[in-house]
C-alpha atoms as a printed R data frame, in Angstrom:
    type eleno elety resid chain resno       x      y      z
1   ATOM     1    CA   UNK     A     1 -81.740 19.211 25.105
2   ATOM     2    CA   UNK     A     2 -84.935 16.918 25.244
3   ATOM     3    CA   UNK     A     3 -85.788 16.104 28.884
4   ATOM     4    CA   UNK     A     4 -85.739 12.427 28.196
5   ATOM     5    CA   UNK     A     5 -81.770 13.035 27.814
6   ATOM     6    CA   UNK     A     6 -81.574 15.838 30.176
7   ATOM     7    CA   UNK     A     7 -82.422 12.373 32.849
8   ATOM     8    CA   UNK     A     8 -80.219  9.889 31.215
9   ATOM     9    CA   UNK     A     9 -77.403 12.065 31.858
10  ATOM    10    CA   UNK     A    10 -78.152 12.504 35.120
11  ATOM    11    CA   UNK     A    11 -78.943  9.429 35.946
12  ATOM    12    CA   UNK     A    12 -75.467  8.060 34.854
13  ATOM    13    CA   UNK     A    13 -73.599 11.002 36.512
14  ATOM    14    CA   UNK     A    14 -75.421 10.525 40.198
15  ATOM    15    CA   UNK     A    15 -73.198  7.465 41.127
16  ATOM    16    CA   UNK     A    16 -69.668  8.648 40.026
17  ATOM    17    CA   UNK     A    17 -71.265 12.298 42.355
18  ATOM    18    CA   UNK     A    18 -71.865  9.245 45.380
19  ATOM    19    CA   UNK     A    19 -68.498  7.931 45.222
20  ATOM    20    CA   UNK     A    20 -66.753 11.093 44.911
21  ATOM    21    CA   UNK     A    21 -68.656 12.976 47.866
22  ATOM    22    CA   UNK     A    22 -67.977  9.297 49.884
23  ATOM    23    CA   UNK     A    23 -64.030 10.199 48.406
24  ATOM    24    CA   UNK     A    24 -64.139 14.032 49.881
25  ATOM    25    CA   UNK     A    25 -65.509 13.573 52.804
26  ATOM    26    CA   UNK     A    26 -62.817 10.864 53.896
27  ATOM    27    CA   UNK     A    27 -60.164 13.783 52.909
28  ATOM    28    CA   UNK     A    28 -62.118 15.966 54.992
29  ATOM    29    CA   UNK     A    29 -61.976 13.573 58.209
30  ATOM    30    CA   UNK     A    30 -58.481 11.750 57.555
31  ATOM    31    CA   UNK     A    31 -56.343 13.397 55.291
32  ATOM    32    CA   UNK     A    32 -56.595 17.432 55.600
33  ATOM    33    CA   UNK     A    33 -53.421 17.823 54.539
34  ATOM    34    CA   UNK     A    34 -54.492 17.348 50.846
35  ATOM    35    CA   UNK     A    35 -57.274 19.832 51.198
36  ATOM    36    CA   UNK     A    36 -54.219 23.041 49.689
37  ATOM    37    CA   UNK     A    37 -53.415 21.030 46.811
38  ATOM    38    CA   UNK     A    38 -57.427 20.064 46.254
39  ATOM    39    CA   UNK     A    39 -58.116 23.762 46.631
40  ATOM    40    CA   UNK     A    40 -55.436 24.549 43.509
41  ATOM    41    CA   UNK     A    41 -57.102 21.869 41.205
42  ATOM    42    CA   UNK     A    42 -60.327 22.903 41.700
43  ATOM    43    CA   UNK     A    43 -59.422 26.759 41.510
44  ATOM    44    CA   UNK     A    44 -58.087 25.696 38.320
45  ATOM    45    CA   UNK     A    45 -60.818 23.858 36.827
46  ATOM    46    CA   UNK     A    46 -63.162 26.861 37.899
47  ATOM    47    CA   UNK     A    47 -60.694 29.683 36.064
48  ATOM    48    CA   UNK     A    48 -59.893 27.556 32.769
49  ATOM    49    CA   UNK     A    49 -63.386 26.446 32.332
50  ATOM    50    CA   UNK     A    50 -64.983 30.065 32.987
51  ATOM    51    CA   UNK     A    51 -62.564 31.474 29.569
52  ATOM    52    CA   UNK     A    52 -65.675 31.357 27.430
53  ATOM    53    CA   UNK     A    53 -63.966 31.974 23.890
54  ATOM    54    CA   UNK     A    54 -65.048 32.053 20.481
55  ATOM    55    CA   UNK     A    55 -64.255 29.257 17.774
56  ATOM    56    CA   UNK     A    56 -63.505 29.666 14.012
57  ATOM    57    CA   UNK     A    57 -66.723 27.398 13.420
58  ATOM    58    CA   UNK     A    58 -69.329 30.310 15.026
59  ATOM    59    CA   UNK     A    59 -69.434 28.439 18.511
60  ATOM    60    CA   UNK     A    60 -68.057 29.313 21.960
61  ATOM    61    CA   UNK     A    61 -65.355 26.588 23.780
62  ATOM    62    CA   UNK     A    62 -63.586 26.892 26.852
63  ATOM    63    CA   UNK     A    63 -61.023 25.185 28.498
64  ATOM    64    CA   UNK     A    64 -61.580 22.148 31.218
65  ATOM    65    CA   UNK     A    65 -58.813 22.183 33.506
66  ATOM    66    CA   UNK     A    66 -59.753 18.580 34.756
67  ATOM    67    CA   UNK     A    67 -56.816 16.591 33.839
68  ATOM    68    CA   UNK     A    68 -54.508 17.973 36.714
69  ATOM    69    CA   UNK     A    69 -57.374 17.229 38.879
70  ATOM    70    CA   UNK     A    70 -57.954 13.895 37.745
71  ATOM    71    CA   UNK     A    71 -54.433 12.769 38.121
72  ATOM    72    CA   UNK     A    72 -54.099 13.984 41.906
73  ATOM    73    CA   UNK     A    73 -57.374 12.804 43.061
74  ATOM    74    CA   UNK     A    74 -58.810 10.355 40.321
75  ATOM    75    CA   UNK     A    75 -62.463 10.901 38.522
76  ATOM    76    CA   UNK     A    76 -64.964 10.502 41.561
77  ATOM    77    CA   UNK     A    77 -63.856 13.508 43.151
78  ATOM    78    CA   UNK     A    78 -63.233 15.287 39.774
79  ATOM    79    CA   UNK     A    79 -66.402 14.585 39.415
80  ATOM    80    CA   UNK     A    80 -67.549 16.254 42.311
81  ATOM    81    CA   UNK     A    81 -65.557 19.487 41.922
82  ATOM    82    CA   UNK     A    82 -66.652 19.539 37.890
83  ATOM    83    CA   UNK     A    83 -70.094 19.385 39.342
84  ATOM    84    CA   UNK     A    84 -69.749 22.144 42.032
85  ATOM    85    CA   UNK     A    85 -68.055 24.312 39.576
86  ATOM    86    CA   UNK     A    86 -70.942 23.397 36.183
87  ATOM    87    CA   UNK     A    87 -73.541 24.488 38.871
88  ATOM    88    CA   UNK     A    88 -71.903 28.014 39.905
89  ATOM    89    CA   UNK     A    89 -71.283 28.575 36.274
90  ATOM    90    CA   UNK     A    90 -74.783 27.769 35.051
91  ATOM    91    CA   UNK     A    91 -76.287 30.272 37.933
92  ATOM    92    CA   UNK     A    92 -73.788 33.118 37.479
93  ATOM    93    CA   UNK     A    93 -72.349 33.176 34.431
94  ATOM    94    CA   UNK     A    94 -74.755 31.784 31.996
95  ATOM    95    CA   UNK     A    95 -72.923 28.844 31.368
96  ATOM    96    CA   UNK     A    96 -74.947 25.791 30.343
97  ATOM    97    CA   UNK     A    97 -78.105 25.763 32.468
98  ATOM    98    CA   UNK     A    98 -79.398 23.606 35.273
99  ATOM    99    CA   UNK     A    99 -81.724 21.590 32.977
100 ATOM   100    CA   UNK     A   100 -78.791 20.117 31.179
101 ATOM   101    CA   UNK     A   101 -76.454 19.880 34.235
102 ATOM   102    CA   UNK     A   102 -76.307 16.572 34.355
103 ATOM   103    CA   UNK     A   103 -74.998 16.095 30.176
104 ATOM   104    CA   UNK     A   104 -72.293 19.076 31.266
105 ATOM   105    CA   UNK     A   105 -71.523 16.651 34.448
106 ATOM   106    CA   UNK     A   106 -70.562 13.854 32.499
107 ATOM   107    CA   UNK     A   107 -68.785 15.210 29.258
108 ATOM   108    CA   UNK     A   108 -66.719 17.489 31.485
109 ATOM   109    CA   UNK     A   109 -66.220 15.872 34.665
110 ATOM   110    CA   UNK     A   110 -66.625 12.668 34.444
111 ATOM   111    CA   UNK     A   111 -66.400 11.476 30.412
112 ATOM   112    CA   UNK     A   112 -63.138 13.672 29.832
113 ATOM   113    CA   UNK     A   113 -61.518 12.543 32.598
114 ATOM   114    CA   UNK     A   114 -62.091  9.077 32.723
115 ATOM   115    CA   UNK     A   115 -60.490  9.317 29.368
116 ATOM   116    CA   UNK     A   116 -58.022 11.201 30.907
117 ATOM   117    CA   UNK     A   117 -57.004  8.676 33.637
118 ATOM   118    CA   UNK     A   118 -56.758  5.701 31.357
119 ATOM   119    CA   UNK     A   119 -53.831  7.872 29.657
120 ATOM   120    CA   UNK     A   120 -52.240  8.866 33.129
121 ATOM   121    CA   UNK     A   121 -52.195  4.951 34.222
122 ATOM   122    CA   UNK     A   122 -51.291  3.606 31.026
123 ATOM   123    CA   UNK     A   123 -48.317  6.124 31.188
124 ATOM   124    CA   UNK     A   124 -47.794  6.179 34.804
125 ATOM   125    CA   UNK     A   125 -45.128  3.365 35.185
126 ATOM   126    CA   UNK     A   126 -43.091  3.387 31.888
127 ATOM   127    CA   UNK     A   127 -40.051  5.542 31.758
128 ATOM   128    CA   UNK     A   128 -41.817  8.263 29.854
129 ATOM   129    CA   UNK     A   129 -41.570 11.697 31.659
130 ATOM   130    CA   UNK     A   130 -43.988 12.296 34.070
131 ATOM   131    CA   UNK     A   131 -44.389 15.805 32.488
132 ATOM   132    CA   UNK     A   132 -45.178 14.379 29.267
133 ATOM   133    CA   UNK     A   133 -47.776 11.864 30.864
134 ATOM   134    CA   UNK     A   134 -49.606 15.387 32.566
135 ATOM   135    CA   UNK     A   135 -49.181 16.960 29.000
136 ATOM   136    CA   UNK     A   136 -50.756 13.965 27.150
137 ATOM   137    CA   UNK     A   137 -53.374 13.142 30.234
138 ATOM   138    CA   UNK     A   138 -54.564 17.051 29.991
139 ATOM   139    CA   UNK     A   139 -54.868 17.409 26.462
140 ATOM   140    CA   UNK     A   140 -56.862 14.148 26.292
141 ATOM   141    CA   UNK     A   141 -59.380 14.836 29.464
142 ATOM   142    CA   UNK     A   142 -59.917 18.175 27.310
143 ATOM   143    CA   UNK     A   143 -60.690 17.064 23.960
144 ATOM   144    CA   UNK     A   144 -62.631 14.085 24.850
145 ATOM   145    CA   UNK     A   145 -65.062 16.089 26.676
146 ATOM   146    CA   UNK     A   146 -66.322 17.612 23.322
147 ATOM   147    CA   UNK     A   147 -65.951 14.620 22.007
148 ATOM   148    CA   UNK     A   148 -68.484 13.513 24.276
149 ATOM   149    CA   UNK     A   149 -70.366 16.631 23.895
150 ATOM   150    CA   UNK     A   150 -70.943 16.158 20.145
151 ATOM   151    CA   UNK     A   151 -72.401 12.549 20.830
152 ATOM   152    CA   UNK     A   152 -74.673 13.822 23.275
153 ATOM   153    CA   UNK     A   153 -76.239 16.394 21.017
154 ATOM   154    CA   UNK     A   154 -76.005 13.975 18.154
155 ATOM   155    CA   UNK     A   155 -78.056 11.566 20.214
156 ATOM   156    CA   UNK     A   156 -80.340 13.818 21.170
157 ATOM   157    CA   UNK     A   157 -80.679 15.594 17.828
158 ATOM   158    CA   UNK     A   158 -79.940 13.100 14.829
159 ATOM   159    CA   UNK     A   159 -80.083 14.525 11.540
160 ATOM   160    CA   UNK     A   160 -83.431 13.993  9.565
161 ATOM   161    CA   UNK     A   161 -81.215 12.394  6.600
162 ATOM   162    CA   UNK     A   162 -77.957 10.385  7.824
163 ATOM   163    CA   UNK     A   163 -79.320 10.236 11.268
164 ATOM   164    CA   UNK     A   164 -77.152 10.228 14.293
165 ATOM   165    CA   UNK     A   165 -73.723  9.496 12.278
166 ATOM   166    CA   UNK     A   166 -74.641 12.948 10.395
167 ATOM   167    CA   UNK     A   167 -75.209 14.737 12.886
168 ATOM   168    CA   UNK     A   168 -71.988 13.633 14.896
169 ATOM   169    CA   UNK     A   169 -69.912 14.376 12.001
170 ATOM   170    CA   UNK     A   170 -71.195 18.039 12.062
171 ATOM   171    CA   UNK     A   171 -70.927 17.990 15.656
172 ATOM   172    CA   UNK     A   172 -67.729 17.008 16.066
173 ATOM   173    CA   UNK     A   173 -66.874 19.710 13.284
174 ATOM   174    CA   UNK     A   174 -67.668 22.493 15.065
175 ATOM   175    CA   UNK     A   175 -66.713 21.052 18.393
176 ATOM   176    CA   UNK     A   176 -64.125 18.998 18.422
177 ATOM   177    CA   UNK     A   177 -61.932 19.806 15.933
178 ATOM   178    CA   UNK     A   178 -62.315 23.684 16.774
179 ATOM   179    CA   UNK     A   179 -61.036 21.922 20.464
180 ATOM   180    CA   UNK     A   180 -57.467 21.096 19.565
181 ATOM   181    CA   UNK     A   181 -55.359 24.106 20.450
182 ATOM   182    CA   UNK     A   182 -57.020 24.903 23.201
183 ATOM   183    CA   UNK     A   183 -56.299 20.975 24.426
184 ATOM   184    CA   UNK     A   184 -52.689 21.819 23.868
185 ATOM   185    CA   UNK     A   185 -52.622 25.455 25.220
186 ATOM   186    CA   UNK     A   186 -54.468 23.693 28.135
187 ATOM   187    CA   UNK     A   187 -51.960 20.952 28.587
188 ATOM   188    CA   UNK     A   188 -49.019 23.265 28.641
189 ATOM   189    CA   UNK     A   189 -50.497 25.453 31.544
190 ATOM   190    CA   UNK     A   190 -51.604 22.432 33.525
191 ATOM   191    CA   UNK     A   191 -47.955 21.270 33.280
192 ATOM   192    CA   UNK     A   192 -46.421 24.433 34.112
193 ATOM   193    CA   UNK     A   193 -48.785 23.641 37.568
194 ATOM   194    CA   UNK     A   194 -47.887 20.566 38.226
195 ATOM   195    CA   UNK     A   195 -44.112 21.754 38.057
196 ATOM   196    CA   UNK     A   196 -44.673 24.273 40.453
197 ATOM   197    CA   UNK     A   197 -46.528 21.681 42.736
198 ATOM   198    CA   UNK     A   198 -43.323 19.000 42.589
199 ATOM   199    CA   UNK     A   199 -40.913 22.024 43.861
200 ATOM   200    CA   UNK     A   200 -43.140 23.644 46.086
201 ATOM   201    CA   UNK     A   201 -45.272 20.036 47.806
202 ATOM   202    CA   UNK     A   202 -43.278 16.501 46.544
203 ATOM   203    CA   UNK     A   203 -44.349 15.182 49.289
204 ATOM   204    CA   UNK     A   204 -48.117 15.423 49.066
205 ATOM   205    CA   UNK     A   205 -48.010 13.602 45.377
206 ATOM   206    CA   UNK     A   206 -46.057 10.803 47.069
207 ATOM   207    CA   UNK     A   207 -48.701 10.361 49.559
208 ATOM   208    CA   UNK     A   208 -51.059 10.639 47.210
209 ATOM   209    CA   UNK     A   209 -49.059  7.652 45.039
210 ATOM   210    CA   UNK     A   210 -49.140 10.160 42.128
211 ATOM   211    CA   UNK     A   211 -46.051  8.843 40.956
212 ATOM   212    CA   UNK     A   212 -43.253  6.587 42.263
213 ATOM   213    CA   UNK     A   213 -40.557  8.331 44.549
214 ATOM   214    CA   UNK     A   214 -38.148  8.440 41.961
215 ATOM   215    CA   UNK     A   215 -39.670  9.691 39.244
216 ATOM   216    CA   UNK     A   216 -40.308 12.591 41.915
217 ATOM   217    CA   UNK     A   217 -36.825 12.689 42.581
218 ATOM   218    CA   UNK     A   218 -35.881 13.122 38.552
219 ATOM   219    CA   UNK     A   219 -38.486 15.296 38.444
220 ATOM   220    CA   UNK     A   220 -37.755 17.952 40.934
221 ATOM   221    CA   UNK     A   221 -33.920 17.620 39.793
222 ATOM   222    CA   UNK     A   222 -35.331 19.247 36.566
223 ATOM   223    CA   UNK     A   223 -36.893 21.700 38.092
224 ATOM   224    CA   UNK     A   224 -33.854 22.833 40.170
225 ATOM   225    CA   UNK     A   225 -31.347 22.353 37.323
């Protein structure tokens, strides 16, 4: 990616990466209690998005594992833990690279799961299942982030004829589209989590304000039924 970009990007990352350190480091002084459950996200956002796998279209795609993330502990720390986990990748597994950190920073973990979070709040208080609003806010954080991917290299590479929309279409081809099962495959194992956190830690998502008490309550009576 041209360096001009390779700056943008980080330039809009660096203050959702201030907010979220400011975020961590109060969980660290006041509220250590969350630190298991953040330890579980962020393990999972490191294993999903290591599964380097081939697409259809001649590419490689991977998995995110954001979305479970973002709905515990919101995008600024998301976006800290994407960040911690782009940068390990990029040095020992050859996954990205440091120059374009910062594009990788926002499409993964801060782009997909702001998209992400507008699902989980827009579904958050209506009598849908909270399962369903994981599902839906999983799949979404996912796919958006190669959404977000394709407009970055469309941007930064538009198409000598048809320009930028051109090159986005093409993009999103190979990207995006290629994206879709592994969205859902992702939002089905991310669920599967979160149903193991309701009957193992309840308690820590109502502290957290992940959901109300009672859809906790419903929730967990699945489970045991």
């Amino acid at each position: 990616m041209p360096w001009e970009w390779c700056l943008i990007w980080w330039i809009v990352s660096i203050p959702f990466l201030i907010l979220g350190i400011i975020g961590l480091r109060n969980i660290m002084k006041e509220n250590r209690e969350y630190l298991p459950l953040l330890g579980a996200v962020g393990a999972f956002m490191f294993i999903l998005s290591a599964l380097k796998l081939p697409s259809v279209t001649g590419s490689c795609s991977h998995p995110t594992g954001t979305g479970l993330s973002t709905i515990c502990f919101g995008v600024f720390i998301t976006s800290v833990i994407g960040a911690i986990i782009l940068l390990f990748q990029s040095l020992l597994l050859a996954h990205g690279g440091l120059s374009v950190l910062g594009a990788n920073m926002f499409s993964m973990a801060i782009g997909g799961p702001l998209a992400g979070y507008t699902v989980y709040k827009t579904l958050k208080n209506t009598s849908i299942s909270i399962y369903i609003t994981v599902f839906l806010t999983c799949v979404v954080a996912d796919l958006m982030t190669y959404i977000i991917t394709s407009i970055q290299l469309a941007l930064a590479y538009p198409a000598e004829v048809g320009g930028i929309l051109w090159s986005l279409s093409a993009f999103l081809g190979i990207f995006a589209v290629t994206q879709i099962p592994l969205a859902i495959a992702e939002g089905c194992i991310l669920t599967l989590a979160f149903k193991y956190i309701i009957q193992l830690k309840p308690e820590i998502l109502l502290r957290l304000k992940v959901f109300s008490e009672e859809q906790i309550r419903i929730a967990s009576a699945g489970v045991s039924s």
